[in-house]
Backbone as CSV, one residue per row, in Angstrom:
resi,resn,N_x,N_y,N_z,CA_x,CA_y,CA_z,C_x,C_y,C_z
1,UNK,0.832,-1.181,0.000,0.000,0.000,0.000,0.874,1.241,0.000
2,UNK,0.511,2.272,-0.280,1.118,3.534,-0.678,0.552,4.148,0.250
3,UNK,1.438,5.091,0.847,1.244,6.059,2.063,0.784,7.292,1.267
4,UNK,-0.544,7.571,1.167,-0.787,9.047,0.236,-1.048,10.259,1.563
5,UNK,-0.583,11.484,0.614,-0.874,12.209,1.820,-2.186,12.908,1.920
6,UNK,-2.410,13.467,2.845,-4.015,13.999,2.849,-3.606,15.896,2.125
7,UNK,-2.889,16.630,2.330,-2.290,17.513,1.940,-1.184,18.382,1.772
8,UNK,-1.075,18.524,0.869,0.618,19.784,0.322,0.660,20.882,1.167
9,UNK,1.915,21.558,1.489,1.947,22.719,1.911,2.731,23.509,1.583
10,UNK,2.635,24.856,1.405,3.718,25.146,1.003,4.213,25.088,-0.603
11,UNK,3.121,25.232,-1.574,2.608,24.530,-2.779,2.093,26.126,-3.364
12,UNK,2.139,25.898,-5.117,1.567,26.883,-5.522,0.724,25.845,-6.249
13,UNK,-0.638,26.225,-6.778,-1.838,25.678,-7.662,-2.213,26.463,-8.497
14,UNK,-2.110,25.959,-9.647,-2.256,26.928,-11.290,-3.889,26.578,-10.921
15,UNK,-5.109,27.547,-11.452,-5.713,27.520,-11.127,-6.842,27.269,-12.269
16,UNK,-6.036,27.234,-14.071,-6.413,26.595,-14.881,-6.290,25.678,-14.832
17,UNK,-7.614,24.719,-14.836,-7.588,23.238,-15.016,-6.932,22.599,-16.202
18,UNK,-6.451,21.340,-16.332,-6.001,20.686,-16.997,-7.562,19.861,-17.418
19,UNK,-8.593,20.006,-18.715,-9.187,19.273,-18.806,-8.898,18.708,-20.086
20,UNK,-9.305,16.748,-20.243,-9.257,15.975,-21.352,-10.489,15.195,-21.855
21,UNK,-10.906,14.937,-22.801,-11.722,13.758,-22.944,-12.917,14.843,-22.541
22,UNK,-13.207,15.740,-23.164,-14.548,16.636,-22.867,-14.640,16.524,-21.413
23,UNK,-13.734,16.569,-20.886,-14.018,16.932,-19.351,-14.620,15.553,-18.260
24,UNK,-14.330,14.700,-18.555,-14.425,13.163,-18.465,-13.167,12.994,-17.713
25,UNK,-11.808,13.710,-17.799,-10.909,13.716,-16.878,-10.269,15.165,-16.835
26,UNK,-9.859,16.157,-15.631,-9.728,16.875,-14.738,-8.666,16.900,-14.004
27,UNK,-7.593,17.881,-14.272,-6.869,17.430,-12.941,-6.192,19.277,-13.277
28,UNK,-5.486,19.534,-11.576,-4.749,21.208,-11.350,-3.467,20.380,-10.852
29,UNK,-2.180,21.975,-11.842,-1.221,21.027,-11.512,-0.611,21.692,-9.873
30,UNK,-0.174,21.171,-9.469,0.832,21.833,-7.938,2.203,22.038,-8.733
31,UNK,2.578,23.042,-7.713,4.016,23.269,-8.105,4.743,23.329,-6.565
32,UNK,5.923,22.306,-6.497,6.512,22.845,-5.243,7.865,23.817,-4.931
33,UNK,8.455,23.703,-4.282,9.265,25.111,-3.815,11.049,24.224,-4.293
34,UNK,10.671,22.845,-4.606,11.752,22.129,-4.981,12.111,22.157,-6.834
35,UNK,11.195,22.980,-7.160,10.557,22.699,-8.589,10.169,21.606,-9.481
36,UNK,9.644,20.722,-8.803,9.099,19.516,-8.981,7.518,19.818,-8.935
37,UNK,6.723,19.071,-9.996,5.028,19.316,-9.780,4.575,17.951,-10.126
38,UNK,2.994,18.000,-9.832,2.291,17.094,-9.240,0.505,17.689,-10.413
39,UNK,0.380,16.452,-10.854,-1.297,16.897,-11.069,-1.644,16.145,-10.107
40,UNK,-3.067,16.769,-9.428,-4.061,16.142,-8.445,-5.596,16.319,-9.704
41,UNK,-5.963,14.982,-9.581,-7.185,14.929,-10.475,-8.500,13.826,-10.524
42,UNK,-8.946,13.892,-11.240,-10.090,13.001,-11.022,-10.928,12.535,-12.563
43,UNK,-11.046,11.210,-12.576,-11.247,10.504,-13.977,-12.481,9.890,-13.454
44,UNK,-13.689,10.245,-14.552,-15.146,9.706,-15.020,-14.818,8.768,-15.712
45,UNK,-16.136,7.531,-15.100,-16.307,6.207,-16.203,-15.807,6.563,-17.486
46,UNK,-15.064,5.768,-18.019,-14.608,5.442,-19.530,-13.260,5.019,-19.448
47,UNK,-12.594,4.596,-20.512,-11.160,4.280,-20.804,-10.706,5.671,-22.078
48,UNK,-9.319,5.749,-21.409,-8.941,7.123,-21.932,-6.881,6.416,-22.195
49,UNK,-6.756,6.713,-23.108,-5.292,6.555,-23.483,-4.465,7.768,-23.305
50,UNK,-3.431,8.073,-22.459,-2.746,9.014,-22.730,-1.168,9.153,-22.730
51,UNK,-0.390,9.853,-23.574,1.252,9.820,-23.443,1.747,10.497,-22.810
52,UNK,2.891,9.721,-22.323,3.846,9.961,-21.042,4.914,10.763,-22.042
53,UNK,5.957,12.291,-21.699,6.912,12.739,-21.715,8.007,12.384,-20.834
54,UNK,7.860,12.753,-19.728,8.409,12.295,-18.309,7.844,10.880,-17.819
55,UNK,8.811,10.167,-17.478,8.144,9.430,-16.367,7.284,9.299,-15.377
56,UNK,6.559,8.770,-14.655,5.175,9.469,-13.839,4.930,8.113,-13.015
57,UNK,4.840,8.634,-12.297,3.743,8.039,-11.226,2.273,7.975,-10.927
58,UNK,1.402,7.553,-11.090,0.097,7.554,-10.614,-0.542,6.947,-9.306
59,UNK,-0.733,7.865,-8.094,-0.898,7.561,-7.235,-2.869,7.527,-7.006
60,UNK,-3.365,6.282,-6.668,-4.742,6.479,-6.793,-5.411,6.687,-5.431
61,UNK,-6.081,8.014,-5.170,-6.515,8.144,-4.017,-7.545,7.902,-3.551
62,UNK,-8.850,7.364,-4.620,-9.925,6.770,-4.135,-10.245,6.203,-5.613
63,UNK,-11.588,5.477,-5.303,-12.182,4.746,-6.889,-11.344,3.411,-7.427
64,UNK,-11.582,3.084,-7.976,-11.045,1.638,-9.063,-10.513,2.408,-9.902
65,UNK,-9.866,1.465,-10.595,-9.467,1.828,-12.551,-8.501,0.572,-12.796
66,UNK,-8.342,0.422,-13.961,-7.744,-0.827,-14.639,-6.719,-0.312,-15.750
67,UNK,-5.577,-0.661,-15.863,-4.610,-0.023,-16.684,-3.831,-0.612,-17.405
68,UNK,-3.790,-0.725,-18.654,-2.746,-1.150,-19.158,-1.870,0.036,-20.177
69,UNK,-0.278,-0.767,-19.590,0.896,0.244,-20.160,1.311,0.146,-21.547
70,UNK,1.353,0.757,-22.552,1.582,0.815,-23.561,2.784,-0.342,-24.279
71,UNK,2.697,-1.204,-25.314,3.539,-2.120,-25.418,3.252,-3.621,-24.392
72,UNK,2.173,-3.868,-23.562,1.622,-4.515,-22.876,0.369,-5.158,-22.983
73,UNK,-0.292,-6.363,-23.134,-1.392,-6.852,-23.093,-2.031,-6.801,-22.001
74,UNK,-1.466,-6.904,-20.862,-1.612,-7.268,-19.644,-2.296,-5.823,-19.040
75,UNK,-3.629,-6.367,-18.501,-4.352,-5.063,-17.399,-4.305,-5.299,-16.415
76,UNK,-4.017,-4.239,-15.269,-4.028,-4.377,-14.081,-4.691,-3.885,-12.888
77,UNK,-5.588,-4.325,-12.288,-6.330,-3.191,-11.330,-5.041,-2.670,-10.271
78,UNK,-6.033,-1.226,-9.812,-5.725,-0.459,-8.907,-7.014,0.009,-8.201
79,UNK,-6.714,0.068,-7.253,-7.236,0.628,-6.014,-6.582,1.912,-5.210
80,UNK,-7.423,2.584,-4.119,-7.005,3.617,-3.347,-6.152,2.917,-2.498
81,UNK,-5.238,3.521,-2.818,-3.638,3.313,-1.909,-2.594,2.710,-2.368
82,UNK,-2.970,2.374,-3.442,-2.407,1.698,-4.692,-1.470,2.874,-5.653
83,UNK,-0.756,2.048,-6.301,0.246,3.282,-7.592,0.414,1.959,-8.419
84,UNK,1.020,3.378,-9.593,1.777,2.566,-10.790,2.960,3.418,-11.504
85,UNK,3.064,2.999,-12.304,4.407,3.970,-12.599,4.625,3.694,-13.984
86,UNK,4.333,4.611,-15.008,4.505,4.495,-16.528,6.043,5.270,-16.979
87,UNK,6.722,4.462,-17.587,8.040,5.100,-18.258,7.981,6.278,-18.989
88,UNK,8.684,7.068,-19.149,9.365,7.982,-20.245,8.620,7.974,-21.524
89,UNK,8.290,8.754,-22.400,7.797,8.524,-23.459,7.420,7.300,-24.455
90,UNK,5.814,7.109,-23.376,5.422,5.740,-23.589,3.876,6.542,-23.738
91,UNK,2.954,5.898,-22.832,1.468,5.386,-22.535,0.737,4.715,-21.655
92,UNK,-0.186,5.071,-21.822,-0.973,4.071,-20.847,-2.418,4.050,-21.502
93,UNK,-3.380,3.325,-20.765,-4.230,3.086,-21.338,-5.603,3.078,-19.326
94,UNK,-5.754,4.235,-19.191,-6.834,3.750,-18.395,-7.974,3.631,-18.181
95,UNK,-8.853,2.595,-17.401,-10.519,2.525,-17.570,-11.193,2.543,-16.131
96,UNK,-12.057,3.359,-16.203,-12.822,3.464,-14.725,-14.195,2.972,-15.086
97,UNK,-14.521,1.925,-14.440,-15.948,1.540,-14.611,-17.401,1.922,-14.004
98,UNK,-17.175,2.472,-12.757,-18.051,3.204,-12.271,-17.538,4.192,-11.683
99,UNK,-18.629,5.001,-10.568,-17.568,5.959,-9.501,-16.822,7.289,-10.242
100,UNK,-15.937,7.810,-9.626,-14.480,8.384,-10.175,-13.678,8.047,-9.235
101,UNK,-12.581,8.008,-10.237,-11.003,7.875,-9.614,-10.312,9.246,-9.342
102,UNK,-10.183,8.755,-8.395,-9.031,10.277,-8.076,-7.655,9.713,-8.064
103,UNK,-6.393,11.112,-8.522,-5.200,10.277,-8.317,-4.125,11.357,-8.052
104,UNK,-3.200,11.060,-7.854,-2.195,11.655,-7.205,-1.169,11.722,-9.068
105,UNK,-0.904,12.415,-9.855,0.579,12.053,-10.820,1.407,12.975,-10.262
106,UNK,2.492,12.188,-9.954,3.803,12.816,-9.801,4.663,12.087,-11.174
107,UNK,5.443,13.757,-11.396,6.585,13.728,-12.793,7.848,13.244,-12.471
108,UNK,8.399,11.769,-12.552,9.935,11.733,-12.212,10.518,11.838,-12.628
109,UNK,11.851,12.001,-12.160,13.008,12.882,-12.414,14.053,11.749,-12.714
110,UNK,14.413,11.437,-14.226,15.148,10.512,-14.649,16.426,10.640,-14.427
């Protein structure tokens, strides 16, 4: 299980949303004082494909979703408290079946 936190401090929040998929997924990015950022967001029923620049993390803070990584057959659930971690200029592929997912992406630093 993944230790998520309940909140940032000390954080700036762009206050234009990041929306995709007609607004089906949602997320604001954080910026911290290390210059490292973070989207915090939230994904409606459907499966949505999207590409990775950076490496990333997806930390899921509530809801289901099922994922598979680009170059992969293989799907995998996640749950709240759960992560995953998509490479460098790749993909993913995720699906929420009911509910929304909320999630934590953090950008890593290769």
């Amino acid at each position: 299980m993944s230790s998520l936190p309940a909140q940032f401090t000390s954080v700036t929040v762009a206050t234009k949303a990041n929306v995709y998929f007609d607004g089906n997924v949602v997320s604001h990015t954080v910026h911290f004082p290390d210059g490292s950022k973070k989207t915090l967001g939230l994904i409606r029923p459907g499966s949505y494909h999207f590409n990775t620049g950076a490496p990333e993390r997806m930390e899921i803070v509530a809801g289901h979703c099922t994922v598979a990584l680009d170059g992969s057959a293989a799907k995998q659930d996640y749950a709240a408290g759960t992560h995953f971690d998509v490479p460098g200029n790749s993909g993913f592929t995720i699906a929420v079946s009911s509910g929304l997912c909320e999630y934590i992406c953090s950008f890593l630093k290769v």
